[in-house]
C-alpha positions as CSV (number, residue, x, y, z in Angstrom):
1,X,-0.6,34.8,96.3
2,X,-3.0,33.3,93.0
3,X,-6.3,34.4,93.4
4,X,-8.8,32.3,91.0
5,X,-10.7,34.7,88.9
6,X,-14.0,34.3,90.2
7,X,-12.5,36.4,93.6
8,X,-14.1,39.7,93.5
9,X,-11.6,42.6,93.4
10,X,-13.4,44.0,96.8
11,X,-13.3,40.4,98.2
12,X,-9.3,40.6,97.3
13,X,-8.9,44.0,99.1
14,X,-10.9,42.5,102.4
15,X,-8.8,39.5,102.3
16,X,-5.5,40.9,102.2
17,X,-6.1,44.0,104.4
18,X,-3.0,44.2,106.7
19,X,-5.0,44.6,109.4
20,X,-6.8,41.7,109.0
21,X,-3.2,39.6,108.4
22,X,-2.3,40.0,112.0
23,X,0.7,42.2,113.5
24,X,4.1,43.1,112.2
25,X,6.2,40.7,110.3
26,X,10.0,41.3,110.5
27,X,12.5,39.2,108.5
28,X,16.1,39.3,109.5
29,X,18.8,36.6,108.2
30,X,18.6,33.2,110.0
31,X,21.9,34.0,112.3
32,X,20.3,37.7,113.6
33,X,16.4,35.7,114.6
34,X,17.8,35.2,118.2
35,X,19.6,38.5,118.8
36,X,16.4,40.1,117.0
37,X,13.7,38.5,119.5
38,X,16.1,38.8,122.8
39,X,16.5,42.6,121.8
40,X,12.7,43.2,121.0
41,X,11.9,41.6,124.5
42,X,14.5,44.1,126.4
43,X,12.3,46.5,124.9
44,X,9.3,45.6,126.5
45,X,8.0,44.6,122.5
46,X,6.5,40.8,122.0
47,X,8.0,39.2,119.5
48,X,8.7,35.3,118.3
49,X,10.6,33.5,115.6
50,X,7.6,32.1,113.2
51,X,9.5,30.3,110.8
52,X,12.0,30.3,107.5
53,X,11.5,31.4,104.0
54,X,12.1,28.3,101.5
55,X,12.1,28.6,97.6
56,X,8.9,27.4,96.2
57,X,7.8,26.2,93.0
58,X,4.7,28.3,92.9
59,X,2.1,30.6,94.9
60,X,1.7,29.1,98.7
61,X,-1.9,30.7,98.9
62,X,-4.6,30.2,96.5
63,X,-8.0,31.5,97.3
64,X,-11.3,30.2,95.2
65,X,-15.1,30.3,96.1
């Protein structure tokens, strides 16, 4: 994450607050995301596969006012 530097280091805390991200993120290798979600489900916890990490050239979030 970039943040442009008129973004408040209070604003910054409030922003990325983990409770304010949403719930738990788990990451497993591509091959385990099916066996991962079917187990999580047998044990009564929600879960869904969200997407894939991919190389990136620079920051995917940049916040500014």
């Amino acid at each position: 994450m970039r943040w442009d530097s008129s973004i408040r280091q209070t604003d910054k805390l409030i922003l990325a607050d983990p409770q304010t991200f949403g719930g738990l993120l788990i990451v497993v290798p591509a091959e385990k995301a099916g066996t991962t979600v079917n187990a999580l489900l047998a044990a009564g916890v929600a879960g869904v596969r969200i997407g894939e990490i991919i190389q990136s050239e620079g920051p995917p979030i940049y916040v500014s006012k």
